[in-house]
C-alpha positions in Angstrom: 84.4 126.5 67.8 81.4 126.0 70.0 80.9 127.9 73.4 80.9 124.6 75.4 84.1 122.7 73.8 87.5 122.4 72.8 89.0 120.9 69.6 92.5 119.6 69.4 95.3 122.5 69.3 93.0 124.9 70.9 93.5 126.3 74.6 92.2 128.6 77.1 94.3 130.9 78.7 94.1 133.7 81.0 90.7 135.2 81.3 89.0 132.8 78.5 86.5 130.2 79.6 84.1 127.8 78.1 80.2 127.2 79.0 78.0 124.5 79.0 75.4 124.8 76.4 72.6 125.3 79.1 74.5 127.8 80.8 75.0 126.1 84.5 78.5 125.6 84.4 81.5 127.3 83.3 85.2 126.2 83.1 88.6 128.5 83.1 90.7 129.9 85.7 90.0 131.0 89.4 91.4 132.1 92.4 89.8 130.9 95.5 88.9 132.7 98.4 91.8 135.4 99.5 94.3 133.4 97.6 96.5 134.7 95.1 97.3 131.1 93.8 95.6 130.4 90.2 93.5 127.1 89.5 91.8 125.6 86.6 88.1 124.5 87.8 84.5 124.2 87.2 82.1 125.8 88.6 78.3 127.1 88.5 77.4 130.0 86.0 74.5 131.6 87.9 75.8 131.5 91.3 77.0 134.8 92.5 79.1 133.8 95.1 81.7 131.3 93.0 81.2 127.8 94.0 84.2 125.6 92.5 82.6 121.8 91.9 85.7 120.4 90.1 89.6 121.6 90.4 92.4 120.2 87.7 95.5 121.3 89.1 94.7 121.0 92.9 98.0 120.0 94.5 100.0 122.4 91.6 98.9 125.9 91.9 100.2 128.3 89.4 101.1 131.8 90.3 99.6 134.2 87.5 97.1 133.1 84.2 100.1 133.4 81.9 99.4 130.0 80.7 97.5 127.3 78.9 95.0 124.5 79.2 95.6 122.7 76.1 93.9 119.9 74.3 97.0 118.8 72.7 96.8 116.9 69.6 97.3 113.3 71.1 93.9 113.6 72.1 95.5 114.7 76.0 94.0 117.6 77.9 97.2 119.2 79.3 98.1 122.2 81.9 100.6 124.3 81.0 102.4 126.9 83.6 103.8 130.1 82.4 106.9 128.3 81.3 105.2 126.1 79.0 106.3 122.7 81.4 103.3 120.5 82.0 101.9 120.4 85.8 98.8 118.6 85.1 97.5 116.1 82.3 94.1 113.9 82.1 96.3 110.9 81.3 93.9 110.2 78.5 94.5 107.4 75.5 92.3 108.6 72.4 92.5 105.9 69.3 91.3 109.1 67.1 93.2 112.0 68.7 92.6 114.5 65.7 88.8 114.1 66.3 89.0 114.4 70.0 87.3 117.3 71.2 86.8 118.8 75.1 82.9 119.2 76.1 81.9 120.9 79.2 78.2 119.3 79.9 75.5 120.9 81.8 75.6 118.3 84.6 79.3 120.1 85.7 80.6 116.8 84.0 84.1 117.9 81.7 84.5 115.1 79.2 86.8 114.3 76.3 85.1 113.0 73.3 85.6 110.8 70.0 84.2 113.4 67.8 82.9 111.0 65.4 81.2 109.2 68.4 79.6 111.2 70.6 79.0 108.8 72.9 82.4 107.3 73.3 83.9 109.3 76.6 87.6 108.8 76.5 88.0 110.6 79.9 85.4 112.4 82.2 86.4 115.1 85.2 83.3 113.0 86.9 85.9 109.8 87.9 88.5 112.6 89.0 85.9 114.2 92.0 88.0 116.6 94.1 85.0 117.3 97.2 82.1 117.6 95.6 79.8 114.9 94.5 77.3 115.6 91.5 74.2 114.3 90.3 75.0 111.4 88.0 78.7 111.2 89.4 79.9 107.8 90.9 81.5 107.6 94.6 83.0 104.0 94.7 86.1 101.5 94.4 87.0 100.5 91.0 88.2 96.9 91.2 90.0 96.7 87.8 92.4 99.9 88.7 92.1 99.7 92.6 90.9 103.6 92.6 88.6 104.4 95.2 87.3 107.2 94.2 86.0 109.1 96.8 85.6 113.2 98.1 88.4 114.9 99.7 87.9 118.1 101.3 89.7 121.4 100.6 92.6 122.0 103.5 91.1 125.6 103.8 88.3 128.3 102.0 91.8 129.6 100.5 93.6 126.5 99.0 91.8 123.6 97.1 95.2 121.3 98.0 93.9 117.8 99.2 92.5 118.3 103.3 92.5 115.7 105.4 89.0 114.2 105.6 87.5 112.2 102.8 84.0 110.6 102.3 84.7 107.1 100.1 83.2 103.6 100.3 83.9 101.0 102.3 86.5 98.9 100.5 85.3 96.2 101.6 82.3 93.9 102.1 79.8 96.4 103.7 78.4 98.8 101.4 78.6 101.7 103.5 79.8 105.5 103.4 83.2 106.3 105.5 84.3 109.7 106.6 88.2 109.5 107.4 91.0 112.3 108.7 94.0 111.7 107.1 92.7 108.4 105.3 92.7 106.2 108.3 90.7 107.4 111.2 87.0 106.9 110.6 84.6 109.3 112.4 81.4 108.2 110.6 79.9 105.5 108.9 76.3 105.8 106.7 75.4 102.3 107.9 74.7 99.4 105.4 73.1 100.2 102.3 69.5 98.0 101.8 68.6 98.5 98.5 66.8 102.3 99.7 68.3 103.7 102.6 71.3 103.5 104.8 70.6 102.4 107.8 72.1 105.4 109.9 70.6 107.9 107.5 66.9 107.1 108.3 65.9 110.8 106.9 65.8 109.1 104.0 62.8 107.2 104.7 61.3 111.1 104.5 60.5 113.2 101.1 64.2 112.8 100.3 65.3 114.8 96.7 68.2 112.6 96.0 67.4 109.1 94.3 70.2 107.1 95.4 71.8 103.9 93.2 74.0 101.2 93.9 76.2 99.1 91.2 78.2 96.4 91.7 79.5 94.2 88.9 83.4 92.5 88.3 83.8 96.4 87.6 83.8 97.6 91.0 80.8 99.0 93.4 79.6 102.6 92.8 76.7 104.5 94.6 75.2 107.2 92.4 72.4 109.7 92.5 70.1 111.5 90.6 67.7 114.6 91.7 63.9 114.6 91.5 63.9 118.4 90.2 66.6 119.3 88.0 65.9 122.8 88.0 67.5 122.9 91.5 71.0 124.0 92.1 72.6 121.6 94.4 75.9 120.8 96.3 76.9 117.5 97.7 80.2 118.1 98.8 83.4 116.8 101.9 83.4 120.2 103.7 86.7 121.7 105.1 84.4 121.3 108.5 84.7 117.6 108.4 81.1 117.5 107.6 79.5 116.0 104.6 76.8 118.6 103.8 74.1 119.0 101.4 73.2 122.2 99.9 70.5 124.1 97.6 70.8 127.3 96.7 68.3 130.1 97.3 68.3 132.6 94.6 66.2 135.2 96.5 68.5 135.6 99.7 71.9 134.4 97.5 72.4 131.7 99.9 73.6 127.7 99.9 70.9 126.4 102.3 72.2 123.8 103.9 69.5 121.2 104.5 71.7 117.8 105.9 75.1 117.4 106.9 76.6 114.1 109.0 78.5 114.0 111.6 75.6 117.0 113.2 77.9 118.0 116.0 80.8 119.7 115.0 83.2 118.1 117.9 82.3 114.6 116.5 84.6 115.6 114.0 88.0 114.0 114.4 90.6 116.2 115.4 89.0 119.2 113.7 90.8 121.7 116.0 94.6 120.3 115.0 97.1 119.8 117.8 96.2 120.7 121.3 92.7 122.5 120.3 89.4 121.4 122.3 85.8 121.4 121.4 83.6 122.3 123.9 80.6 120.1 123.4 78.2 122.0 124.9 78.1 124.8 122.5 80.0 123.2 119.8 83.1 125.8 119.9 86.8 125.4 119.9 89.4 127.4 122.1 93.2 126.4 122.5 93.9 125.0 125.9 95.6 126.6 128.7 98.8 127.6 127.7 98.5 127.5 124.0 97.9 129.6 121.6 96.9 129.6 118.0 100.0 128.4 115.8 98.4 130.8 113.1 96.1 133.4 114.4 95.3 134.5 110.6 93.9 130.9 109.8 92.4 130.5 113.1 90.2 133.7 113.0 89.2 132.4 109.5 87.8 129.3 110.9 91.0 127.1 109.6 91.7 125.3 112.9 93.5 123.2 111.3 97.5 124.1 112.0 96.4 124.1 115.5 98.2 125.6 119.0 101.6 125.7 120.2 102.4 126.4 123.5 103.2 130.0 124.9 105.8 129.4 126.9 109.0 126.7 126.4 108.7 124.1 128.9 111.6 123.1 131.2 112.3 120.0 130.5 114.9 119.8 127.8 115.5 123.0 127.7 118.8 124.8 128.7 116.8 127.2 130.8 114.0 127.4 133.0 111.3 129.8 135.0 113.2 131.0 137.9 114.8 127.4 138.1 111.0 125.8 138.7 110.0 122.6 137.0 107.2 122.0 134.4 103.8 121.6 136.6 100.0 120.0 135.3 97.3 121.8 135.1 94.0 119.9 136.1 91.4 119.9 133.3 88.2 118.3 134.4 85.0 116.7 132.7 87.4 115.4 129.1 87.1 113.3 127.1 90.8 111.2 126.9 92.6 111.4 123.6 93.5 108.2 122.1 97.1 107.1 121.8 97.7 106.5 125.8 100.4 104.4 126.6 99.5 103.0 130.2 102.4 102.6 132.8 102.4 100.0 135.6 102.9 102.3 138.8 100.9 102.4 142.2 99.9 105.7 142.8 98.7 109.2 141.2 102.0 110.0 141.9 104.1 108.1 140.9 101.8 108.8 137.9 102.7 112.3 137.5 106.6 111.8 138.0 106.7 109.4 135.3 105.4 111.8 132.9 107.2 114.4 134.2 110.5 112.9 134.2 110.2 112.0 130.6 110.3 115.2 128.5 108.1 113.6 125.4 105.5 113.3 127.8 102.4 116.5 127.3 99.6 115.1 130.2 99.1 111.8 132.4 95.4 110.3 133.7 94.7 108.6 137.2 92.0 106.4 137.1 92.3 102.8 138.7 95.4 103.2 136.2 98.3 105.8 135.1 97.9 106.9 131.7 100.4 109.0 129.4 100.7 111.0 126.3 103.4 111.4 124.4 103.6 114.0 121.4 100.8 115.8 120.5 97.8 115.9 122.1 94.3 115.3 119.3 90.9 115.4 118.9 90.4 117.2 123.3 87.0 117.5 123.5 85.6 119.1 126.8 82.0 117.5 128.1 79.6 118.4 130.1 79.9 119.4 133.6 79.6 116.2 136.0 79.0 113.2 132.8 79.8 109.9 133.3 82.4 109.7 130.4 84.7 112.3 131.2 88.2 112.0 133.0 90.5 114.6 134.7 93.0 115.0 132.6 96.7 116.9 134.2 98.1 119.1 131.0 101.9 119.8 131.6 102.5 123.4 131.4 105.6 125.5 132.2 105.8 127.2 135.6 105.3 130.6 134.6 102.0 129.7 133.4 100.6 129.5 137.1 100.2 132.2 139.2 103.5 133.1 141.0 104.2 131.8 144.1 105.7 134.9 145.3 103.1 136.7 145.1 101.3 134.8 147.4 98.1 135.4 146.0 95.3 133.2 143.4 94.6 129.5 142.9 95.6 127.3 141.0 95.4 123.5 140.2 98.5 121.6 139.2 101.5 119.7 140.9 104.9 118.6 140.9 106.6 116.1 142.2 106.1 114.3 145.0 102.5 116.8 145.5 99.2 114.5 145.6 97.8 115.2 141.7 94.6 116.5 141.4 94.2 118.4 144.5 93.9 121.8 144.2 96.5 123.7 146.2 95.6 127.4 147.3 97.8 129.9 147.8 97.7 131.9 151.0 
C-alpha cells in the first residue's frame, strides 16, 4: 500500500496516518487545542504548530483512538467509534467498489478513486469544506442538490463542532460573498463579482496572490482560486473571530501572517461577544456590562466570548425575594449603539417609558428618544461608541438594586431610576 492512499478493507487507526506524496499534507487522528475529544482531519505536514484544513467527524467527536477509518468494501469511506457503530460515512456510490481506493493529494484534497480510472473522483473532502477554503476548492450553491457549500467556523480553538458564522454565496442573483451568525444575520457582503474583483474588496486591484474564478452553468455557480506561487503555504479560512482571514506562513519566525481579513474591526462582527457582552469600538475590546459576568470565565479568558454573561445578581422581578425589599433599577449607559429587536411602545414620556419595562419582568433595558423603546430577552451584538458621536443612544440597563451603591450609606453616585424618577438623570447621593 502506498504512503498516500487507502485500498478497500484497509483502515487507519490510532496513531497511523497517511501522507500526500509531496509531503504537505497528512491525514489521521487529532486532538485540537486543550481538548481531549479525538477527530479525524487533515492537516499540513510541515507546519509546527498543527493547522487542521479539513475535519470528518466534526459534530461526532470520539473519546479515545480505539477505532477505525475504514474504506469498507462498497467503495464507502466509513468512521468507526471504539464500539465498531458508524458515526461518520462519505455517503459515496462507487460502480467498482473493489477498485476504489482513498488518495490523500498534495493540494489537502482527500478523494476516493476508481482505481482503474484515475481520473474518475467518486467523492472529494474538497465539496465537504469545514472552515477552510483551499486552492482549487469551490465555495458555491450546487443547483442540482440545493447544497451551498460554504465555510463554517469552528465554535472555539478547542472544538471543531459547527460555530455560528459562515462565509457562502449569495443564493441568489448577485454573485457576492456573505458572512452570516447563525445562518441568517449577514454582517458582510464582498460586493458584486465583475469578472476580476469584488467590488468591496478593491485590494484586489493590487499585486493580489490569489487568482480568483467564477462558474456558473445549469450545475450551480462556484467561485474558485488558484495561487500564483505554489510553494507558499496558505490559509483561507471562516475564523472563530467572525473574520474571514487570509494567511501565509513564515517558516523563519513559525508564524501564520495574516495579511487580509474582512470585516477589519472586530466589533463589526455580529454578536461576537454572546449575550449581554459589548465591544468597545474604540479599542476593539469586549467587557461584560455592568452587572454581568462571564457565564464561563475558562472560555472567556481563552478568547471564546461566545457563551457570553449572565447577570451577578437575581433581579426582583419574578423572583420570590428581593434586595432589602427594593425594586429592579436602570443603569444609564451612554454613547451605544441600540441592539436590534426593539419593540416600540406608544407611551408619552421617559417615564412612563421606564415603568413599562419595569413592570414587565421579560423586559432587560428601555430607550427615550422622541420614542420608548424595549428589549425583551437577551440583549446582542452592545457595542459602545465613541464619546459624543452622532449615532449613539442612552441606553437604561435593568439591574438589581444591590448593584448600586447603597442608599444607606449615604455616600457615591450613581445613575439609574425607578419608578415614577425622571430616567436618565443622574441622582447623587448626599
Amino acid at each position: 500500500m502506498a504512503a498516500d492512499r487507502l485500498s478497500p478493507g484497509k483502515s487507519l487507526t490510532g496513531n497511523q496516518i497517511i501522507t500526500s506524496s509531496g509531503d504537505r499534507f497528512v491525514l489521521g487522528f487529532f486532538t485540537p487545542g486543550n481538548s481531549s475529544n479525538y477527530y479525524i482531519g487533515i492537516w499540513y505536514k510541515k507546519v509546527s504548530t498543527q493547522t487542521v484544513i479539513w475535519v470528518a467527524n466534526r459534530e461526532t467527536p470520539l473519546p479515545n483512538t480505539s477505532s477505525q477509518l475504514r474504506l469498507t468494501e462498497d467503495g464507502n469511506l466509513v468512521l468507526f467509534n471504539q464500539s465498531n457503530t458508524p458515526i461518520w460515512s462519505s455517503n459515496s456510490t462507487s460502480a467498482n467498489p473493489n477498485s476504489t481506493v482513498l488518495v490523500l493529494l498534495d493540494t489537502g484534497n482527500l478523494v476516493l478513486r476508481d482505481g482503474s480510472n484515475s481520473t474518475a473522483e467518486i467523492w472529494q473532502s474538497f465539496d465537504h469544506p469545514t472552515d477552510t477554503w483551499m486552492p482549487t476548492g469551490k465555495v458555491g450553491l450546487n443547483r442540482i442538490t440545493g447544497v451551498n457549500q460554504r465555510l463554517i467556523s469552528w465554535w472555539s480553538k478547542d472544538d471543531p463542532a459547527p460555530g455560528p458564522f459562515s462565509l457562502e454565496i449569495n443564493p441568489n442573483s448577485t454573485n457576492e460573498f456573505l458572512i452570516l451568525w447563525n445562518s441568517s444575520k449577514q454582517y458582510w457582503t464582498s460586493g458584486a463579482w465583475n469578472g476580476q474583483i469584488f467590488s468591496s474588496v478593491p485590494e484586489m486591484r493590487g499585486l493580489y496572490i490569489y487568482n480568483f474564478s467564477f462558474q456558473d452553468d445549469q450545475n450551480g455557480k462556484y467561485f474558485m482560486y488558484s495561487v500564483y506561487d505554489n510553494t507558499s503555504l496558505l490559509r483561507f479560512v471562516m475564523d472563530t473571530s467572525g473574520q474571514i482571514k487570509q494567511m501565509t506562513w513564515l517558516e523563519n519566525s513559525k508564524n501564520w501572517n495574516l495579511f487580509w481579513s474582512q470585516p477589519r474591526a472586530q466589533c463589526d462582527v455580529y454578536s461576537l461577544y454572546g449575550a449581554f457582552g459589548s465591544c468597545e469600538v474604540k479599542d476593539q475590546t469586549c467587557t461584560c456590562v455592568q452587572g454581568f459576568e462571564p457565564t464561563s470565565a475558562k472560555d472567556w479568558n481563552l478568547n471564546d466570548w461566545s457563551r457570553g454573561c449572565g447577570r451577578k445578581t437575581k433581579l426582583q422581578c419574578g423572583s420570590n425575594s428581593s434586595v432589602n425589599g427594593e425594586k429592579d433599577r436602570f443603569q444609564a449607559m451612554p454613547d451605544m449603539q441600540l441592539p436590534e429587536n426593539q419593540l416600540s411602545l406608544p407611551v408619552g414620556s421617559p417615564q412612563e417609558c421606564e415603568s413599562a419595562c419595569l413592570s414587565n419582568c421579560s423586559c432587560n433595558a428601555y430607550a427615550y428618544d422622541s420614542g420608548c423603546l424595549i428589549w425583551n430577552g437577551n440583549l446582542m451584538n452592545l457595542r459602545q461608541l465613541s464619546a459624543g458621536g452622532s449615532n449613539g443612544g442612552t441606553l437604561y440597563l435593568r439591574l438589581a438594586a444591590s448593584e448600586f451603591p447603597s442608599s444607606s450609606s449615604k455616600k457615591g453616585v450613581f445613575t439609574g431610576a425607578i419608578v415614577g424618577a425622571v430616567a436618565g438623570i443622574a441622582v447623587i447621593l448626599l
